[in-house]
Each structure stands twice: as C-alpha cells, then as structure tokens.
C-alpha distance (Angstrom), angle and dihedral (degrees) to the residues before:
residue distance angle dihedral
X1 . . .
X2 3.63 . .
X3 3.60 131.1 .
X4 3.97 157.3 -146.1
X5 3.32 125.7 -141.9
X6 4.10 113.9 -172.4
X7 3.87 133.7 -176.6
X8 3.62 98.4 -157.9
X9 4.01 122.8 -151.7
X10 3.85 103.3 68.7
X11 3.39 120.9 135.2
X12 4.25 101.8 -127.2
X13 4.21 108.1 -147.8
X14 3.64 121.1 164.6
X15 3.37 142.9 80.6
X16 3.86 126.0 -78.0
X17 4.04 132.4 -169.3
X18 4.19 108.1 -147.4
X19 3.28 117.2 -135.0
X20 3.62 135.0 -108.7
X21 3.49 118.3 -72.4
X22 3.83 112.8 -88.6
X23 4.05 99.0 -168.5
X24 4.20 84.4 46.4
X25 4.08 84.1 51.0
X26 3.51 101.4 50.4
X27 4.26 85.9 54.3
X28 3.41 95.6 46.2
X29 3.54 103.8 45.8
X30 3.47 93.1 49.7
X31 4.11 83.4 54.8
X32 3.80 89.3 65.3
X33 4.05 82.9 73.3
X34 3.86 88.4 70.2
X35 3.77 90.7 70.1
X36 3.94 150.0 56.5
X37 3.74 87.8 -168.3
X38 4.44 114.4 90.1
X39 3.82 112.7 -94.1
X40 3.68 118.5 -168.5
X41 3.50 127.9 -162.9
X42 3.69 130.1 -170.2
X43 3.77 134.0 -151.3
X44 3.77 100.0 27.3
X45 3.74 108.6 170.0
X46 3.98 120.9 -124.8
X47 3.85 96.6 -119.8
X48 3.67 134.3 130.3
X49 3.21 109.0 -116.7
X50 4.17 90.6 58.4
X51 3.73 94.9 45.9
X52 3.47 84.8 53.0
X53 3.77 83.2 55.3
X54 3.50 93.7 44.1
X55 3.63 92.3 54.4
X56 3.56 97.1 51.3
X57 3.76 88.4 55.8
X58 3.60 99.6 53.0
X59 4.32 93.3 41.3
X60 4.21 74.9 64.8
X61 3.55 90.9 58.4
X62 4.38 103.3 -94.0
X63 3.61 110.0 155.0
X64 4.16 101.1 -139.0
X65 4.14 119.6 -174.1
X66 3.39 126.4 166.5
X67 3.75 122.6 -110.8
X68 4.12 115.4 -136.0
X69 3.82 102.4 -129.5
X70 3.60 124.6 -124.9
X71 4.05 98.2 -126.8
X72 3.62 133.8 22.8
X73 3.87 113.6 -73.0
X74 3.65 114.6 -116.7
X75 3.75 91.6 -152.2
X76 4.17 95.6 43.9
X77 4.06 81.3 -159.9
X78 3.69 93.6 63.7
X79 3.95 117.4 99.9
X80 3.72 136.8 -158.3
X81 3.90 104.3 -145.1
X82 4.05 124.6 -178.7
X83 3.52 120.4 -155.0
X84 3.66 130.3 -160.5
X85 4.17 118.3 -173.9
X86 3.76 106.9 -179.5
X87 3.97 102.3 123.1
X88 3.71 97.1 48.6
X89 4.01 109.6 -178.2
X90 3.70 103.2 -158.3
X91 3.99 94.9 178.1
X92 3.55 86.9 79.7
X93 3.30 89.9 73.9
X94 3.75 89.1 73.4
X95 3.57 90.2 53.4
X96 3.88 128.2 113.2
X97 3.72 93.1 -136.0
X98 4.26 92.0 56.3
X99 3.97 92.1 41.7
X100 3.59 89.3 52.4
X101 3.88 96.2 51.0
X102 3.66 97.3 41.5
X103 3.84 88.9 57.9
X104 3.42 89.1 64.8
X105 3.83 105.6 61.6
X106 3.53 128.5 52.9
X107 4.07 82.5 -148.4
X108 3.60 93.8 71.7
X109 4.13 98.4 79.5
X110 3.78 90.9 72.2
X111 3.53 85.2 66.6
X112 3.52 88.1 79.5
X113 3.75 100.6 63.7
X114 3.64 96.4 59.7
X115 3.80 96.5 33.9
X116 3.74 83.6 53.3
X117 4.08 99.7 49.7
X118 3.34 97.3 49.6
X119 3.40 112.4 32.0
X120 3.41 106.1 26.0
X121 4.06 103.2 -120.0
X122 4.15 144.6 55.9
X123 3.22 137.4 -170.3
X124 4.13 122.3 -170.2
X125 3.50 132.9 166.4
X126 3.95 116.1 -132.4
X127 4.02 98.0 -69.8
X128 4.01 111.9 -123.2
X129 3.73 120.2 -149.7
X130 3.86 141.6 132.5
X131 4.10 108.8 -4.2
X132 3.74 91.8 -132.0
X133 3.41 95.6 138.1
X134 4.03 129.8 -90.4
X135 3.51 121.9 -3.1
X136 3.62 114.7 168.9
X137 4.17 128.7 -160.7
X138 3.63 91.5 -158.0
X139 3.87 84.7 114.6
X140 3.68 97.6 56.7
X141 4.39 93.4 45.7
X142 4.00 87.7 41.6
X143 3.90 82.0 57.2
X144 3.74 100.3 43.7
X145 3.62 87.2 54.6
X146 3.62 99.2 53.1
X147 3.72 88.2 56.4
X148 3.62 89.8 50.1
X149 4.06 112.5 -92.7
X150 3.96 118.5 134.2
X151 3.80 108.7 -139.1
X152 3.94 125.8 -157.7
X153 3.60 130.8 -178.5
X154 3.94 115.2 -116.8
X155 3.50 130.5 -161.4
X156 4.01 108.7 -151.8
X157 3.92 108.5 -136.1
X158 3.72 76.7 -131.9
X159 3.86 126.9 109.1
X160 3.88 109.6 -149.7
X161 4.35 131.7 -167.0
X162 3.73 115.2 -14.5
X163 3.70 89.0 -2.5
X164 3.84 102.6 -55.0
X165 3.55 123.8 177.1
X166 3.88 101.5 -112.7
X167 4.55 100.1 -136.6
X168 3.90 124.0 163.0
X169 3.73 151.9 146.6
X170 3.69 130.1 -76.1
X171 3.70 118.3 -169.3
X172 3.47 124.6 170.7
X173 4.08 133.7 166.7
X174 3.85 129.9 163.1
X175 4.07 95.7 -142.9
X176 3.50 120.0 7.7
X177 3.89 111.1 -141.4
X178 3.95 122.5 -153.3
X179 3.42 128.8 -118.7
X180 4.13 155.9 150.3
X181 3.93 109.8 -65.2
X182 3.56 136.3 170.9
X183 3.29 116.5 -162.6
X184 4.01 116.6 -139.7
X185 4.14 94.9 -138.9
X186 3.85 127.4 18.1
X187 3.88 84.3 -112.5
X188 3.86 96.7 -175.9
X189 4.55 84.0 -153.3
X190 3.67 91.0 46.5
X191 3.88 99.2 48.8
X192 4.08 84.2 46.5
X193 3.80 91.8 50.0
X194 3.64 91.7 39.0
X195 3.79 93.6 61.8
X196 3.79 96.4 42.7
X197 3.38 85.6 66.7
X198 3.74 103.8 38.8
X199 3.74 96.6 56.3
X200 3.72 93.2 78.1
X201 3.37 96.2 35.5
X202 3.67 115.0 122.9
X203 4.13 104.8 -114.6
X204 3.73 130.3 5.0
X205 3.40 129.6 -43.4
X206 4.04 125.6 -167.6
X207 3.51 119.7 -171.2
X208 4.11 118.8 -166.4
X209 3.49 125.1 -163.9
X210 3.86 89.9 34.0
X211 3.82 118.7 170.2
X212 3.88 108.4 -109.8
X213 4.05 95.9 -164.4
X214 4.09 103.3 141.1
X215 3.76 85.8 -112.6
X216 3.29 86.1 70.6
X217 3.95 94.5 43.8
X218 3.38 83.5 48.0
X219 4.04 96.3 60.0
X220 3.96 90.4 32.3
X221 4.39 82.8 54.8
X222 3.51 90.8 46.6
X223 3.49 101.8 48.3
X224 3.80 95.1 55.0
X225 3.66 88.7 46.6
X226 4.06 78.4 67.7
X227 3.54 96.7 48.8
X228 3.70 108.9 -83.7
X229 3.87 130.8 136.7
X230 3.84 105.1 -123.2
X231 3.80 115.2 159.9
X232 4.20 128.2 -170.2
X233 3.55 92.6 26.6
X234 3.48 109.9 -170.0
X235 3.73 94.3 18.9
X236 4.35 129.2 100.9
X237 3.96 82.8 -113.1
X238 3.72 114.9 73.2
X239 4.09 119.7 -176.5
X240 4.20 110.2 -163.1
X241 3.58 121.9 -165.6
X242 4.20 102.4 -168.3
X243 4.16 114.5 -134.8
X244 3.59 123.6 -159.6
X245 4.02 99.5 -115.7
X246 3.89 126.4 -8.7
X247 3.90 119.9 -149.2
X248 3.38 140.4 -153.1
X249 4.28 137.6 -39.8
X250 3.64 153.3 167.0
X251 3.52 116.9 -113.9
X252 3.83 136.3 -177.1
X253 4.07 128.8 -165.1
X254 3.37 115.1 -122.4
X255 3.97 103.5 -132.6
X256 4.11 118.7 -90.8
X257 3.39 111.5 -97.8
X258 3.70 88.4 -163.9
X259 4.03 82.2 71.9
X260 3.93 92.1 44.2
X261 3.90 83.4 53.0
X262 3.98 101.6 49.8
X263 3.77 87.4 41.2
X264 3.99 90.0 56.2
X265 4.24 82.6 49.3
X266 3.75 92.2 48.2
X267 3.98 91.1 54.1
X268 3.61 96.2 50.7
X269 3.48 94.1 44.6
X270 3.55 94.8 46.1
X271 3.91 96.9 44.7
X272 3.97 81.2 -124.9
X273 3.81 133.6 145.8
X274 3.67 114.2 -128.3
X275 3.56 140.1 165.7
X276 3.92 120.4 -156.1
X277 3.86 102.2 -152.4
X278 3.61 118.7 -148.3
X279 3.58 102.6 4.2
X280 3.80 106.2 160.3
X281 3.46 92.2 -120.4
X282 4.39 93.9 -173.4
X283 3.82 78.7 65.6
X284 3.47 102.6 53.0
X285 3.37 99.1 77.6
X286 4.33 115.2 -174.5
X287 3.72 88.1 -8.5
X288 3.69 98.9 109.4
X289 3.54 92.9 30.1
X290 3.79 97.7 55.5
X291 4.26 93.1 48.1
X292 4.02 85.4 52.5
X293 4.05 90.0 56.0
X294 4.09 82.7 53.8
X295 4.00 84.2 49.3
X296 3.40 102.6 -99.6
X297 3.82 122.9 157.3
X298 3.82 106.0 -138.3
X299 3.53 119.2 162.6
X300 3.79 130.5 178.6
X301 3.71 126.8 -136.1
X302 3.87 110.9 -177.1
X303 3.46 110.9 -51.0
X304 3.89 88.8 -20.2
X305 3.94 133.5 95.9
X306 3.72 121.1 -138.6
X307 3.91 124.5 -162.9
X308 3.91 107.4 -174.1
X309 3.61 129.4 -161.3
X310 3.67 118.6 -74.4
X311 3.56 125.8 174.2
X312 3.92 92.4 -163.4
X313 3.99 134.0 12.0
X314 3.35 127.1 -171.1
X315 3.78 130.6 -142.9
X316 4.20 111.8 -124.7
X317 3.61 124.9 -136.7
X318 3.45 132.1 -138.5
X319 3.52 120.2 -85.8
X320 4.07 98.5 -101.0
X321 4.08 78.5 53.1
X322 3.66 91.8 -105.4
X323 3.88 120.0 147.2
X324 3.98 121.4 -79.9
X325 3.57 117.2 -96.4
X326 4.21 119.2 -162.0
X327 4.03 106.1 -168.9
X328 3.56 126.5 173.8
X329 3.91 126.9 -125.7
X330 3.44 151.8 -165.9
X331 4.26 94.5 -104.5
X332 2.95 136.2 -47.4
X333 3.70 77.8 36.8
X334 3.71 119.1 87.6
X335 3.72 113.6 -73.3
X336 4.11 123.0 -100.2
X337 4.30 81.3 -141.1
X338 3.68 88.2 70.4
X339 3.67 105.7 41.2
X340 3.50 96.6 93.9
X341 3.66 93.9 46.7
X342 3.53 91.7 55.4
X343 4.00 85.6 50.0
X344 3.73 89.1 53.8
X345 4.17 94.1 40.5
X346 4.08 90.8 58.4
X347 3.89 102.7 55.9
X348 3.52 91.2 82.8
X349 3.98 97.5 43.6
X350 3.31 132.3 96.0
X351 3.97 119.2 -104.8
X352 4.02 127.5 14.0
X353 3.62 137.7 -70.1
X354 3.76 136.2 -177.0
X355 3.55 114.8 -127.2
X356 4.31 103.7 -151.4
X357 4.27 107.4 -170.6
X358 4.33 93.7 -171.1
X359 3.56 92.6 166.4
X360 3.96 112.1 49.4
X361 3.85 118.1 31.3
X362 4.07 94.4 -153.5
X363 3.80 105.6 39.0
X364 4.15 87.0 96.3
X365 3.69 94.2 58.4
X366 3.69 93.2 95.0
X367 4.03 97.1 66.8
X368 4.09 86.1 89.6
X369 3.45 90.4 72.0
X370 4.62 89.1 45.5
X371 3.88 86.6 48.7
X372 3.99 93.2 49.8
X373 3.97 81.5 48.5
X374 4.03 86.6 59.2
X375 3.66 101.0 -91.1
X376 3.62 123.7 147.0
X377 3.91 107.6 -128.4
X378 3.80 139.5 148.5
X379 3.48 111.0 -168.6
X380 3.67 105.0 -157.7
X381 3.85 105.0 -164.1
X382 4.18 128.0 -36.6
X383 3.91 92.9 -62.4
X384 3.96 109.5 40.6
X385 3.92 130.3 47.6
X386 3.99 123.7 177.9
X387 4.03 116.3 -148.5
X388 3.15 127.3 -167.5
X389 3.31 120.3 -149.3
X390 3.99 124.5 -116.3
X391 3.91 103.5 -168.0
X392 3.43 87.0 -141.9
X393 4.05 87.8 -71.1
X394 3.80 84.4 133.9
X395 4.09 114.1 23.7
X396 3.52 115.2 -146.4
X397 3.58 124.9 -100.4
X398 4.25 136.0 -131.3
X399 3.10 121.9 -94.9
X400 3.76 140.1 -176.7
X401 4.14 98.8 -118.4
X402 4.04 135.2 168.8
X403 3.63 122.2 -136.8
X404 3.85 108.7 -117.3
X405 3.99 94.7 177.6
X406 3.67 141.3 5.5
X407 4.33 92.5 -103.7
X408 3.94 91.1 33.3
X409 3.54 92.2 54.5
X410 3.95 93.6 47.3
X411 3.50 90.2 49.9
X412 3.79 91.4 47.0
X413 4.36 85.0 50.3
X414 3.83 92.6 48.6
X415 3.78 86.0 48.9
X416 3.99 90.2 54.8
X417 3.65 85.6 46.0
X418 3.41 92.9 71.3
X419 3.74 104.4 31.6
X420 3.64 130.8 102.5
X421 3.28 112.5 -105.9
X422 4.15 145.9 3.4
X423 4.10 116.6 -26.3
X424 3.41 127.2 -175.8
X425 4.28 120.5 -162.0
X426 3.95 113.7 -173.8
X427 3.86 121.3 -167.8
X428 3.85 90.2 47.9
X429 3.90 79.1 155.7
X430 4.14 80.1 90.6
X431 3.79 88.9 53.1
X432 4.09 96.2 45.6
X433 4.28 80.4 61.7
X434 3.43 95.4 73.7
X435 3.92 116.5 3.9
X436 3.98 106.6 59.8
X437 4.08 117.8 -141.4
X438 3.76 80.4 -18.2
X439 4.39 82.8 168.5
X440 3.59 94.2 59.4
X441 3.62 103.8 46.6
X442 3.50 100.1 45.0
X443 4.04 89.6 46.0
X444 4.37 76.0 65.2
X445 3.52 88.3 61.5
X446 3.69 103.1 44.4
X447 3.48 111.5 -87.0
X448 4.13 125.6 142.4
X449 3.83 102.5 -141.4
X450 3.87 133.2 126.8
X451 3.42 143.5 -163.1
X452 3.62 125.4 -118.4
X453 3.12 117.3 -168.7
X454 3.84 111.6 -168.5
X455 3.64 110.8 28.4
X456 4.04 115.0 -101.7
X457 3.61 125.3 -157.4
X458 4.03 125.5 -84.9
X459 3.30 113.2 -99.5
C-alpha cells in the first residue's frame, strides 16, 4: 500500500493543465465496442481506474496502439490511444480472470450497453467502486428491458478478493426495439449505457429524464460523429433514431472539471496563485461560481482559470443574511465530485457554510479525520455538515490519514497541503483512480510531498 507524505504550508504558484476527463473516458471507451471500424481518442488520462478499463477491453480481444501526436502535449501524461474491436471474444466473459476485474470498477457496467447492441448479450459481475454508500443500477436494467433485453441474476461459480461471492448481470436480446422511457433518476451511467445500446436498436427510442452532464454530451457528440442519430444533445430529452452499423471517429476528452475543481481548493487552501490552463470553462458549469460563494477569487482569462493569492476569503451569505448552503445536483447543479472539496476549501475561511451531500449518504464520513486536523465541523447526520470557518486563526495540523475514496482522499491531501506540519495519507491507490501522477505535478507547483511506495512503519 502506497503512500503520501506532505509538508504542508507551501505556497503552490504555477500553472497546471487538468487532465482528461476520467468519468467522460470510461463512456467513451466503452463506445469503441459499438464498432469494427478504428476509433481514436485523444487526451486519455494515466489513471487507474481507466487502465483498468483499458485492460478489460483488450482481455476481450481490442487491439489498442498508441497514436504519436502531431504537437507537443501540454499535459506530457495525456495519451492518444486507437482502438480497433473486430475479433471480439465474448467467452471471456465467463472467465475468472474478467469477473474478477470487472468487480473492481464501477466503469465496467457500461460495458453492457454496447456489448448488448451489437452483439446481442453481456455478462458483468456486480461493478465495485467508491464505498459512498448505495448506488443502485436498477436504472440501467429497467432500461434494457424496455428496449427489449431479459435480464437474470448470475452467481459466478467463482470466489473473488478476500473470498467474495462473485454475483452479476446477464442481459441478453437478439434485436433490441426502441421505445418511450422514463428513466426513474438522471443516472448520468445509466443514460450513457442506455444510449450505447439504443443506437442500434431497430426503431426509435426516447429516453426522458436523461442526465445532461457533458460526459454524457460528450458520448452522445461522439457517437453521431460515427454515424448515429442522436437528437437533444445536451438536453434531459433524448430522441434516437437506431442505424444498422456505425464506423469509425476521432475523439478528444474535454478536460475533468473535477480536476479544475480540486485545483481551485488546493489554491485557496494553500494561499497559492494558480492558473488552470485550458479548462473548458462552457463545461464547467457552477464550478467557479460555487468556490466564489466560499470566497474564492477565480478569474478567467480566455479559456484559462486564474486563482490569485488571497490571504483571507470570506464565505457570502444569502441575501436575507441567512447562512451559505453548498448542495449537490444532478447537472447543471453543482457536482456531488466536488462536495467534499468544497468541505475541505472552507475550514480556513472566514464565516460558515453548510455542506448538504443529497446524493450519497457516506461521502461525509471523512470530516473526523479534518476535525482531528483542527477543523471546526458539526456533522449533523450522513448528508449535512456545518464548518465554521477559522480564517487561518488556527492552521491546521498533519496528520497520519487513510484514503477512504478517490474525492475524500483529495480533499484530505489538499487539507495537508495547507497544514502545518508533516502528514502522512496511506491507500493513495484510491487517489491514483482519478487524479493521474497527482505527486509530480503538484511538486511543479511547489508542493513538499512524496511518494512511498511500500508502506514503512510509524514513527
């Protein structure tokens, strides 16, 4: 188990390029199923969580090579992959080593969509993932059945990690047939998986209630860029017209604005000056706006975010003086990624806020470890937390921490990042899913942390 070790109190200044967008990447590379013809896609981030992906892909017989770019990468992490999927082995998904690996990303149930549409079966074991708290697929099966799939429940004769009953989902149709659905939760995974499988579906298919996240644009873009019908992109009402075949594209990642977020948080909380370069700011959404409720100077220049030096920020209130309140929802509400970044960002402002998680009941658990840091929090039951600012009238202080979550363990780094003294985060594992080389690039800005890779004893 591999760790970070952080010297907290350095100033971060520089500029930083975010990554692409992992949630966008798991969607689109599972799109690449829905063709024989080569789809390449460019700025694919170097995280775990898409490798993963990646690797799942090629066990089913995807041919991936890397494309040489044409000009320097700003982000020299970034990769241009090309995948070809014309010899498709679908008994592996029977096998021990597939079941295994699917059950440990949450990505791997929008393999099912494409697997579905064009080759008339699936097979996935319960998908792992963040432990958040309960996030159902009964939107995506609902769905599949509507367009005409019968889905079972199958237990693997298969024991997986630490013993683990292996369970999934089989789902298999021989023409899928379009119709009217609407969908009981804007589930961003569901709409995706939803539409991989609709665009070959014989007929029309409308789906209400559709998640308009730009991941979902994204995959919705891309998809007609390979010859599907796909109408109301970007809206909660999508109209799909199903082709025969779709062929091949280019495809780019629009930047993760859960990156863009956490590097706003890491400025603040740092005192630092930092400009986000190229951050897609139409598809940010409330980002920016929710950070300068907390206080936060963010400015944009161009295409580019800039977070100046402040030595103090201030949280507003509402306009009938009543407290703040940051809330997450479905978009163009504020994201559920960034909640507990937010959390983290307003211990050291001045004035209160009330942090209100709607969508996951466990993603607040990790404030014990802020408020044995010296942070001033009330958490008030699994979904809301109050914190009171400390306008850095008491600094926080290092701590030795594990990573319970890819966001809560961000939010626990950017917290050591601007306490006094030596933290140390185990399970960074959690924090390699989402954030790529996250050591190295902020060492470019400043920061004191290392990587230790085999865990050493407390001293």
């Amino acid at each position: 188990m591999a760790s970070f070790e952080i010297v907290g109190g350095h100033h971060l200044k520089g500029e930083i390029v975010p990554q692409g967008a992992k949630n966008e990447a798991l969607q689109v590379l599972c799109a690449v199923l829905l063709t024989s013809d080569a789809v390449v896609i460019e700025n694919i981030p170097d995280i775990r969580d898409v490798n993963k992906l990646i690797e799942l892909l090629m066990l089913l017989g995807v041919k991936v090579r890397r494309v040489s770019s044409e000009k320097p990468l700003a982000d020299p992490w970034s990769r241009t992959l090309e995948f070809r999927t014309g010899d498709i082995d679908l008994s592996k998904l029977e096998t021990e080593e597939f079941a295994i690996r699917a059950s440990a990303l949450r990505g791997s149930i929008m393999l099912v969509g494409p697997l579905l549409s064009r080759y008339g079966q699936a097979l996935v074991p319960q998908p792992g993932g963040d432990k958040i708290g309960r996030r159902r697929l009964d939107t995506h099966f609902i769905g599949m059945e509507k367009l005409g799939a019968s889905v079972s429940y199958k237990r693997y004769g298969l024991q997986g990690p630490e013993n683990m009953r292996l369970e999934g989902y089989e789902v298999k149709s021989k023409r899928l047939k379009g119709c009217y659905m609407l969908l009981d939760e804007a589930s961003v995974t569901g709409t995706a998986n939803l539409v991989m499988a609709a665009v070959l579906a014989k007929g029309t298919t409308t789906i209400m209630n559709a998640a308009c996240e730009p991941y979902v644009y994204q995959l919705c873009k891309m998809l007609n860029s390979m010859g599907a019908h796909i109408k109301g992109v970007g809206s909660n009402m999508l109209t799909i017209k199903g082709v025969k075949e779709l062929h091949g594209c280019r495809h780019r990642l629009l930047p993760d604005m859960i990156e863009v977020g956490s590097f706003i948080g890491m400025a603040a909380m740092t005192r630092g000056d930092i400009i986000i370069k190229d951050a897609q700011i139409e598809h940010l959404g409330l980002i920016p706006q929710v950070f300068r409720r907390l206080g936060v100077e963010v400015w944009q220049k161009g295409d580019d975010l800039y977070v100046p030096a402040q030595e103090h920020y201030e949280i507003e209130r509402f306009m009938d003086g009543s407290i703040m309140t940051v809330s997450d929802a479905p978009w163009p509400g504020f994201t559920p990624d960034l909640i507990s970044i937010a959390l983290v960002t307003a211990t050291q402002a001045k004035g209160s806020v009330l942090i209100h998680q709607k969508m996951f009941e466990s993603r607040l658990f990790f404030v014990d470890k802020l408020i044995d840091m010296g942070a001033q929090i009330i958490l008030c039951d699994p979904h809301r937390a109050t914190v009171i600012g400390l306008d850095w009238k008491h600094k926080l202080k290092g701590l030795n921490m594990i990573s319970p979550d890819i966001r809560a363990g961000v939010a626990l780094l950017i917290a050591a990042l601007g306490a006094d003294g030596r933290s140390r985060i185990d399970n960074i594992e959690q924090i390699d899913r989402g954030y790529q080389h996250i050591d190295e690039r902020l060492r470019q800005l400043g920061a004191n942390i290392v990587r230790i890779e085999k865990k050493e004893p407390y001293v």
